[in-house]
KOLGU-4560 file (N, C-alpha, C; in nm, 3 decimals, padded with zeros to 5 digits):
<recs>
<n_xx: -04.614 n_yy: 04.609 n_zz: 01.710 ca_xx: -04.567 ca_yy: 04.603 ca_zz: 01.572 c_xx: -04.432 c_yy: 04.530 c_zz: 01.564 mol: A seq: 1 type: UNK>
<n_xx: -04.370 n_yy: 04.552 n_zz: 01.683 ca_xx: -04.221 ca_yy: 04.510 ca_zz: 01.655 c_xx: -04.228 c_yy: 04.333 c_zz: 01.678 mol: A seq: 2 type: UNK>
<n_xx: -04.337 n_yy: 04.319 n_zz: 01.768 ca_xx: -04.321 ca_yy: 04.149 ca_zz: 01.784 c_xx: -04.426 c_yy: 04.112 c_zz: 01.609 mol: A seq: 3 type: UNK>
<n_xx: -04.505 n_yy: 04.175 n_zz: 01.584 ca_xx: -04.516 ca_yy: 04.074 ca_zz: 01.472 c_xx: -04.397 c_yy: 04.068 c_zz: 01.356 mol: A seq: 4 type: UNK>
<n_xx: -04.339 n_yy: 04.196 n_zz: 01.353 ca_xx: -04.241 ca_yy: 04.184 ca_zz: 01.264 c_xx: -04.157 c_yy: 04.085 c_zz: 01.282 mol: A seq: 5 type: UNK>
<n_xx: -04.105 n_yy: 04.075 n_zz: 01.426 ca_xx: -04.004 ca_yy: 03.939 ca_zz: 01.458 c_xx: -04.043 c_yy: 03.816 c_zz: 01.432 mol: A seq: 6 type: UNK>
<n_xx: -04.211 n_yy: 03.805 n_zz: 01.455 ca_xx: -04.267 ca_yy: 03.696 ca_zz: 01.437 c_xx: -04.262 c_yy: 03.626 c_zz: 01.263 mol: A seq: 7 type: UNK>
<n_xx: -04.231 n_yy: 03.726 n_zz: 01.176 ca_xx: -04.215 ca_yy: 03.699 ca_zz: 01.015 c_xx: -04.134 c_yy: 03.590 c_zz: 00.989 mol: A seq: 8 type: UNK>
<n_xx: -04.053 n_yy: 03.577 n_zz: 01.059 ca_xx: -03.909 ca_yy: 03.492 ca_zz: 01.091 c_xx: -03.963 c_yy: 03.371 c_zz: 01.066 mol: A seq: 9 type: UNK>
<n_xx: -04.084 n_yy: 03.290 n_zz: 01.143 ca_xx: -04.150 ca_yy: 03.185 ca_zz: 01.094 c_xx: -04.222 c_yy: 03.123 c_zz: 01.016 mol: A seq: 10 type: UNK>
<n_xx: -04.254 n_yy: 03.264 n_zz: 00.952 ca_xx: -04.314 ca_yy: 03.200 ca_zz: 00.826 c_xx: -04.238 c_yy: 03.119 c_zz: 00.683 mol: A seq: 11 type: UNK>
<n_xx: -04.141 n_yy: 03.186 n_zz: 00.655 ca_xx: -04.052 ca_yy: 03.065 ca_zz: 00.538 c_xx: -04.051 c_yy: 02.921 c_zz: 00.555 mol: A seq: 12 type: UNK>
<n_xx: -04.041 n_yy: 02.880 n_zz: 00.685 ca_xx: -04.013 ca_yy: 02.749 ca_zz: 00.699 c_xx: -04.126 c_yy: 02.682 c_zz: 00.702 mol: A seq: 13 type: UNK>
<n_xx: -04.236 n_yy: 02.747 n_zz: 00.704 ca_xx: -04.437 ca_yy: 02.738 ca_zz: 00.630 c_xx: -04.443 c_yy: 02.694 c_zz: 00.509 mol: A seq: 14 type: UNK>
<n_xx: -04.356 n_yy: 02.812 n_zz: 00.454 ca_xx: -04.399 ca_yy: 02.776 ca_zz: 00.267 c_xx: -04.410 c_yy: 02.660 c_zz: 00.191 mol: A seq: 15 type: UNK>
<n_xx: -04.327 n_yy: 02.555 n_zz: 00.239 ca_xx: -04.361 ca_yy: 02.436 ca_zz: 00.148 c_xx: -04.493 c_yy: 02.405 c_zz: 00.146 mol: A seq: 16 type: UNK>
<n_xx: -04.548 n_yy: 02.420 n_zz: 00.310 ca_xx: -04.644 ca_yy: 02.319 ca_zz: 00.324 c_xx: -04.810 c_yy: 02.395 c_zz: 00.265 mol: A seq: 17 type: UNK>
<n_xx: -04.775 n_yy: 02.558 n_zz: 00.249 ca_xx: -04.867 ca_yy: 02.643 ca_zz: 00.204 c_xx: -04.890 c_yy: 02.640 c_zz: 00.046 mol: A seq: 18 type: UNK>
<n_xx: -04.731 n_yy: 02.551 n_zz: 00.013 ca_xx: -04.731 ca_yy: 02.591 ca_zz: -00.158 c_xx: -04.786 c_yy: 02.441 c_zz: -00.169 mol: A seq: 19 type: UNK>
<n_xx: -04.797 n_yy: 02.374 n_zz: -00.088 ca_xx: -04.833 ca_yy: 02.247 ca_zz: -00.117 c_xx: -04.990 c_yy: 02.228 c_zz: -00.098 mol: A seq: 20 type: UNK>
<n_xx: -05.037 n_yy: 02.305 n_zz: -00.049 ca_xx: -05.197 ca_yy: 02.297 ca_zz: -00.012 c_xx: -05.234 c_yy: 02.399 c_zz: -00.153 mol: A seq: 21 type: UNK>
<n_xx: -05.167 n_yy: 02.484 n_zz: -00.197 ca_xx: -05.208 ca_yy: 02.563 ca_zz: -00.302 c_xx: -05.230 c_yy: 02.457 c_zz: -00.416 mol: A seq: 22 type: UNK>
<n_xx: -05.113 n_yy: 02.388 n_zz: -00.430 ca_xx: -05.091 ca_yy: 02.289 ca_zz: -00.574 c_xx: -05.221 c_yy: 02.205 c_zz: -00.531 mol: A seq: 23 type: UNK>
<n_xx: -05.260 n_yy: 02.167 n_zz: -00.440 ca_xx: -05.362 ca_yy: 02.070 ca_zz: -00.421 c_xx: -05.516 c_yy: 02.125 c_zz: -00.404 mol: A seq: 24 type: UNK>
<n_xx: -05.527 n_yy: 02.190 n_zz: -00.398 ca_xx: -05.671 ca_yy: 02.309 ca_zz: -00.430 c_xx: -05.710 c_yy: 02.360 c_zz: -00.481 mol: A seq: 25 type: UNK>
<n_xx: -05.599 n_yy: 02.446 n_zz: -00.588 ca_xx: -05.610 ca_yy: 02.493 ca_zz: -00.700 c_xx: -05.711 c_yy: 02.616 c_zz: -00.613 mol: A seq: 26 type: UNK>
<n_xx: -05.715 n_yy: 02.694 n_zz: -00.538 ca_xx: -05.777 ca_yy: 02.794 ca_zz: -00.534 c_xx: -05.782 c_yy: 02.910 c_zz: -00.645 mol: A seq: 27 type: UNK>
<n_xx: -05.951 n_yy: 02.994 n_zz: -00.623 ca_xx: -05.889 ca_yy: 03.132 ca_zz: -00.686 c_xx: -05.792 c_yy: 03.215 c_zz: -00.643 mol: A seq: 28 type: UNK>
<n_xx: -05.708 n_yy: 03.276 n_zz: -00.696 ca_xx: -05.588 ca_yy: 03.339 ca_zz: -00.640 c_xx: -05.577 c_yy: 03.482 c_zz: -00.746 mol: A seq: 29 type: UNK>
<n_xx: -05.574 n_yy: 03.570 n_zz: -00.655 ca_xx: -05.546 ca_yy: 03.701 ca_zz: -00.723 c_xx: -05.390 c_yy: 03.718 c_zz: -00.645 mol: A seq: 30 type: UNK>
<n_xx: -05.309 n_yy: 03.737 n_zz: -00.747 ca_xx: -05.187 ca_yy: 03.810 ca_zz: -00.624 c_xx: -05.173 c_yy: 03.959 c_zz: -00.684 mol: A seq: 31 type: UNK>
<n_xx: -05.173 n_yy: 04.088 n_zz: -00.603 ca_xx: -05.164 ca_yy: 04.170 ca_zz: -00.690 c_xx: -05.077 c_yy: 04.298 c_zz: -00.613 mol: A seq: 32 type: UNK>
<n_xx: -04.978 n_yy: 04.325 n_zz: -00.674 ca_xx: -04.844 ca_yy: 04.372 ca_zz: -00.623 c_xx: -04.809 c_yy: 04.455 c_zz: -00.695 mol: A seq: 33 type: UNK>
<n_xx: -04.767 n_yy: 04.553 n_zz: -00.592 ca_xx: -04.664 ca_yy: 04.685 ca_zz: -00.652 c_xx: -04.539 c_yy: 04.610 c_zz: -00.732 mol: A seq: 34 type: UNK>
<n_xx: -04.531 n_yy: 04.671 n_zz: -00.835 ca_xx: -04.395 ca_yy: 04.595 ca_zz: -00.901 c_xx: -04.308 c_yy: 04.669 c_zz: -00.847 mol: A seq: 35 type: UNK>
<n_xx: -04.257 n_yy: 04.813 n_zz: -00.753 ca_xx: -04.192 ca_yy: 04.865 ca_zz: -00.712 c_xx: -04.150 c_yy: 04.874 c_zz: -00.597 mol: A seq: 36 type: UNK>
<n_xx: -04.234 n_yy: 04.792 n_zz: -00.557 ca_xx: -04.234 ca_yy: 04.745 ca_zz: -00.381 c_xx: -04.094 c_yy: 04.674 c_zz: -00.374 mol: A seq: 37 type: UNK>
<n_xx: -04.007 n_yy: 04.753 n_zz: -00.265 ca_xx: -03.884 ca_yy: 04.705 ca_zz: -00.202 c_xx: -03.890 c_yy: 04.573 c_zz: -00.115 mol: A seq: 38 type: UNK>
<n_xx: -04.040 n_yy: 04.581 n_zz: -00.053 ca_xx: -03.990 ca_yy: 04.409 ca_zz: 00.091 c_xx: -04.026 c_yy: 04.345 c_zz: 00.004 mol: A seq: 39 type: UNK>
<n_xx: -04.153 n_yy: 04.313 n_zz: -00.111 ca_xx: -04.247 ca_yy: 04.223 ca_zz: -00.117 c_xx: -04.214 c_yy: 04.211 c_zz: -00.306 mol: A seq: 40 type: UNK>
<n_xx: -04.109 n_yy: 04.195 n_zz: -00.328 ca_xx: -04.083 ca_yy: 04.197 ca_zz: -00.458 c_xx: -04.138 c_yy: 04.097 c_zz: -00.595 mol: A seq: 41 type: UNK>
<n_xx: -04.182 n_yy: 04.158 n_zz: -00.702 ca_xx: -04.290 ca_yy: 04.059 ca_zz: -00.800 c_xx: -04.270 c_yy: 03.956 c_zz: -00.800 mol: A seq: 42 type: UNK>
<n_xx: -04.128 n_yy: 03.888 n_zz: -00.775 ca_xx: -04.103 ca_yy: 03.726 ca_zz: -00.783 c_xx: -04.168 c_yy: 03.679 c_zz: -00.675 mol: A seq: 43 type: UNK>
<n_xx: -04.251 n_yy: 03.759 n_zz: -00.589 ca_xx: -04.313 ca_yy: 03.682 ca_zz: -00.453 c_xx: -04.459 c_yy: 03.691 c_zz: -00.503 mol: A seq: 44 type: UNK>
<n_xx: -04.510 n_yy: 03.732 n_zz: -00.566 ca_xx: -04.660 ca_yy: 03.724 ca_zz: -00.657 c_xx: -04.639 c_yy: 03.647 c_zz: -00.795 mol: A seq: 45 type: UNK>
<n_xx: -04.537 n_yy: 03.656 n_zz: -00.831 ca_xx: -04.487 ca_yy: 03.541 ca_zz: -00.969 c_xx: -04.460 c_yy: 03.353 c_zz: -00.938 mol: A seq: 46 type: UNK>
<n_xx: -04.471 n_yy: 03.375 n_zz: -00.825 ca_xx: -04.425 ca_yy: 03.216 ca_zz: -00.731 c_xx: -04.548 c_yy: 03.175 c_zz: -00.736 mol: A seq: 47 type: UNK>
<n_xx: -04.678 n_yy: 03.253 n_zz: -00.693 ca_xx: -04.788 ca_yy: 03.158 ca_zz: -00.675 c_xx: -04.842 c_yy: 03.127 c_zz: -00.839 mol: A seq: 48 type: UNK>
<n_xx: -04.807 n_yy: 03.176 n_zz: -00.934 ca_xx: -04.823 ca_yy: 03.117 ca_zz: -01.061 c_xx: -04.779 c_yy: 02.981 c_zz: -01.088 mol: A seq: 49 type: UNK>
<n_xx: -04.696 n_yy: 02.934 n_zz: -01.026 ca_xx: -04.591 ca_yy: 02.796 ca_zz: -00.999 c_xx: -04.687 c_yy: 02.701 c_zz: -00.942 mol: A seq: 50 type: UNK>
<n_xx: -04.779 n_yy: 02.772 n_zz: -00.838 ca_xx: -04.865 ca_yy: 02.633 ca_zz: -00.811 c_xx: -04.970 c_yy: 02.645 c_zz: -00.802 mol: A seq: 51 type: UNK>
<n_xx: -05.066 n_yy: 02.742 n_zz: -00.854 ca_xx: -05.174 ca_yy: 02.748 ca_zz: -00.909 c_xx: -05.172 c_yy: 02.782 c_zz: -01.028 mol: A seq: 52 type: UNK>
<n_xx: -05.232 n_yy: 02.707 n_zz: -01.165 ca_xx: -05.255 ca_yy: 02.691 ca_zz: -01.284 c_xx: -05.301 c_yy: 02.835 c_zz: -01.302 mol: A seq: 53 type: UNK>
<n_xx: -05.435 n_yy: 02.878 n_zz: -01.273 ca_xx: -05.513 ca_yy: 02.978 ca_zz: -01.338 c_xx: -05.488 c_yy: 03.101 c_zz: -01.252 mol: A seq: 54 type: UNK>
<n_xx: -05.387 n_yy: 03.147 n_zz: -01.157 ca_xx: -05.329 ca_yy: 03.200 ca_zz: -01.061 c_xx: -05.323 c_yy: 03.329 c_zz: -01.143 mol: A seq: 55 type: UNK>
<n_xx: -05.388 n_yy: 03.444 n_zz: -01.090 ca_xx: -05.421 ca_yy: 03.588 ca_zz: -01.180 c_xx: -05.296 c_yy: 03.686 c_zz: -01.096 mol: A seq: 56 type: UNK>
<n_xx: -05.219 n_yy: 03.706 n_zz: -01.207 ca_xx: -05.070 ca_yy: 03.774 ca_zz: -01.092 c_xx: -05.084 c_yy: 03.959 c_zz: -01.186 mol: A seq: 57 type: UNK>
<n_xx: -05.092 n_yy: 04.026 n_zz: -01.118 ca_xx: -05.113 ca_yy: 04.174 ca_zz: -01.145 c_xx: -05.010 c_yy: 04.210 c_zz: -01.093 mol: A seq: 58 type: UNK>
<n_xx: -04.900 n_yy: 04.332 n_zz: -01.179 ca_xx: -04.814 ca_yy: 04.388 ca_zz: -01.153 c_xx: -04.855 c_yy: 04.557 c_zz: -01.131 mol: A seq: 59 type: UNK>
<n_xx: -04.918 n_yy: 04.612 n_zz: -01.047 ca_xx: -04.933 ca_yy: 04.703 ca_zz: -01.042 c_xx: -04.804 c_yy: 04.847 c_zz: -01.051 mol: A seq: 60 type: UNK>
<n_xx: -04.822 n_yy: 05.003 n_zz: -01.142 ca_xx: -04.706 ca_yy: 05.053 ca_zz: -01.085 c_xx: -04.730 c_yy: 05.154 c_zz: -00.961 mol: A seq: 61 type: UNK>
<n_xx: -04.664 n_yy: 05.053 n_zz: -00.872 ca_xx: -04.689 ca_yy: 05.126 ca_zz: -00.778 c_xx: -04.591 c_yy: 05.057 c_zz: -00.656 mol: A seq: 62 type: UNK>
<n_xx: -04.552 n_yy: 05.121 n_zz: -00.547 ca_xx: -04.432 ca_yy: 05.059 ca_zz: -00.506 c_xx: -04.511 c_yy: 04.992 c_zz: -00.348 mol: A seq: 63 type: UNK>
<n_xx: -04.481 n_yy: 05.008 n_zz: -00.217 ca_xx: -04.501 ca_yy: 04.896 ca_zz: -00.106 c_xx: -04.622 c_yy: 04.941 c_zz: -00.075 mol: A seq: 64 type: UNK>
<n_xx: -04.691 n_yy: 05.072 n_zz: -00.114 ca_xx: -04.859 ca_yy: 05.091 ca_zz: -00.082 c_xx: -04.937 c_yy: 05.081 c_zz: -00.181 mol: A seq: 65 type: UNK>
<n_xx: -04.977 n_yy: 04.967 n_zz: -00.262 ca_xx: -05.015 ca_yy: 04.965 ca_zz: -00.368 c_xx: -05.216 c_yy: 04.978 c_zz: -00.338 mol: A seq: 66 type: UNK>
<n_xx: -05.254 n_yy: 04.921 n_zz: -00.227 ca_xx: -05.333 ca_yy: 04.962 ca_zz: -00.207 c_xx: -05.407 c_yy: 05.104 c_zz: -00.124 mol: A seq: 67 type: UNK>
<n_xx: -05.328 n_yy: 05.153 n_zz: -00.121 ca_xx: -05.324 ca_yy: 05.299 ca_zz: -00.090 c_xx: -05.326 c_yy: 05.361 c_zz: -00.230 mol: A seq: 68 type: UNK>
<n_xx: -05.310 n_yy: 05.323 n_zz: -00.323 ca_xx: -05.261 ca_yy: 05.428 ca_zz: -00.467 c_xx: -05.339 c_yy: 05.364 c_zz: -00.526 mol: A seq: 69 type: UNK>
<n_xx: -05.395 n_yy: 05.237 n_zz: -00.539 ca_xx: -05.470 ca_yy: 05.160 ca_zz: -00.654 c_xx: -05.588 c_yy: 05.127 c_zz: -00.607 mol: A seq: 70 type: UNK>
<n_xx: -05.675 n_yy: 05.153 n_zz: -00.510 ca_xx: -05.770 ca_yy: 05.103 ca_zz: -00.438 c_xx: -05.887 c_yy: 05.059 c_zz: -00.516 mol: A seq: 71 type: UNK>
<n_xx: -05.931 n_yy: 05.168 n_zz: -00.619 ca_xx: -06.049 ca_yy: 05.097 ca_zz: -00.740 c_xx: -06.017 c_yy: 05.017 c_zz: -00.831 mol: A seq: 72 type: UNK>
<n_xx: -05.890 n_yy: 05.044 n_zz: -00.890 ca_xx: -05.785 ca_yy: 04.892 ca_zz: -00.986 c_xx: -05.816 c_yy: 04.752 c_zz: -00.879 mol: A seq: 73 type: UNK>
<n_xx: -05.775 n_yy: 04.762 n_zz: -00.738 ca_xx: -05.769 ca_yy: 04.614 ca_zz: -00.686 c_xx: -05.920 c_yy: 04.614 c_zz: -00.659 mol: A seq: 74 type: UNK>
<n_xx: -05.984 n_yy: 04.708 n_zz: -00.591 ca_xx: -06.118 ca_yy: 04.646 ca_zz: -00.592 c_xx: -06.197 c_yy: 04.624 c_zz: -00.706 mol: A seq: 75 type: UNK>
<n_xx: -06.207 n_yy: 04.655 n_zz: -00.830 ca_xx: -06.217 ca_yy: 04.616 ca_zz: -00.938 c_xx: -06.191 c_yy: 04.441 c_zz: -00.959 mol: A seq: 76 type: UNK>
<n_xx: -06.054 n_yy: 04.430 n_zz: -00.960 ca_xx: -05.991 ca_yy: 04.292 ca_zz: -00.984 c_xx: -06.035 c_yy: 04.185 c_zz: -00.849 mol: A seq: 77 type: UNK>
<n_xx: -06.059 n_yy: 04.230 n_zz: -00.740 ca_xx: -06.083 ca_yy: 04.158 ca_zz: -00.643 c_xx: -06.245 c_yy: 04.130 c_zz: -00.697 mol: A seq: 78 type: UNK>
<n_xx: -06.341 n_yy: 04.187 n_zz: -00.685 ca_xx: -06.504 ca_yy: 04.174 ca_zz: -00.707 c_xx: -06.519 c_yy: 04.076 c_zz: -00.876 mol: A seq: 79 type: UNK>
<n_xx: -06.386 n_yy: 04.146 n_zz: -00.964 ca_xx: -06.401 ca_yy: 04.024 ca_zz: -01.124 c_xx: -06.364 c_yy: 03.831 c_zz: -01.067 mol: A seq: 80 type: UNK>
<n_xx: -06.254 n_yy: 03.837 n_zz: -00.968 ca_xx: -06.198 ca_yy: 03.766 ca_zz: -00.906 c_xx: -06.353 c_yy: 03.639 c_zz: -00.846 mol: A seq: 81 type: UNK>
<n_xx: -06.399 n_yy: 03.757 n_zz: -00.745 ca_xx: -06.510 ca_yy: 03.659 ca_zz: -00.712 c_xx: -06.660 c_yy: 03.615 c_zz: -00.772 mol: A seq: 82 type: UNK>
<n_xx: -06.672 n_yy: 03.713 n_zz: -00.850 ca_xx: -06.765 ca_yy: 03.666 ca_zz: -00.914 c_xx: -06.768 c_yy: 03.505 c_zz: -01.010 mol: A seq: 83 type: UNK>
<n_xx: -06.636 n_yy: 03.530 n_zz: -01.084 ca_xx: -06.590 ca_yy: 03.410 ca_zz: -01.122 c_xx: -06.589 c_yy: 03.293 c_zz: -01.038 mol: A seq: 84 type: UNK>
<n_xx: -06.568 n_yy: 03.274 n_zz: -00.940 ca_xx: -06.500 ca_yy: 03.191 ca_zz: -00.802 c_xx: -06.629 c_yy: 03.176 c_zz: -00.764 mol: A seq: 85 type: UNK>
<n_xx: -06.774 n_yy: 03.245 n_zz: -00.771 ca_xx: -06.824 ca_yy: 03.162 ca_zz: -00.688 c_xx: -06.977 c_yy: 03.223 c_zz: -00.818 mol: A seq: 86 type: UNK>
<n_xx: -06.975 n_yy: 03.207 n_zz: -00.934 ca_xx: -07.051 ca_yy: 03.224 ca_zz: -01.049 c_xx: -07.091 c_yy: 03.061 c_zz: -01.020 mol: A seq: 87 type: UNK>
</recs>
């Protein structure tokens, strides 16, 4: 656990090139986040709205276990998600 955590370190210097494959794909994208969550805060599910157009951003209340507390809300939104995506 402790080396992937260290390993996090490399991912920022990723992001351009991840936000840049997003803008160019336009994937379906659900981002869906505890709005109360301390590491993973809404402006980090509000960013992929920036480069995907139709980018579905859910603020759940619920803080860093959102899928622990919301499990039929996201699986709900995940299964509306794909049906669309591959209708």
């Amino acid at each position: 656990m402790k080396d992937l955590l260290w390993d996090y370190q490399n991912n920022p210097p990723l992001y351009p090139s991840w936000q840049a494959w997003l803008r160019d794909r336009q994937p379906a994208l659900l981002a869906i986040w505890g709005r109360n969550d301390l590491f993973f805060i809404p402006a980090g599910a509000e960013a992929y709205a920036r480069d995907v157009a139709d980018a579905e951003v859910v603020l759940l209340d619920t803080g860093h276990f959102a899928l622990e507390e919301e499990a039929d809300e996201i699986a709900i939104r995940t299964g509306e998600l794909l049906r669309r995506a591959f209708a």
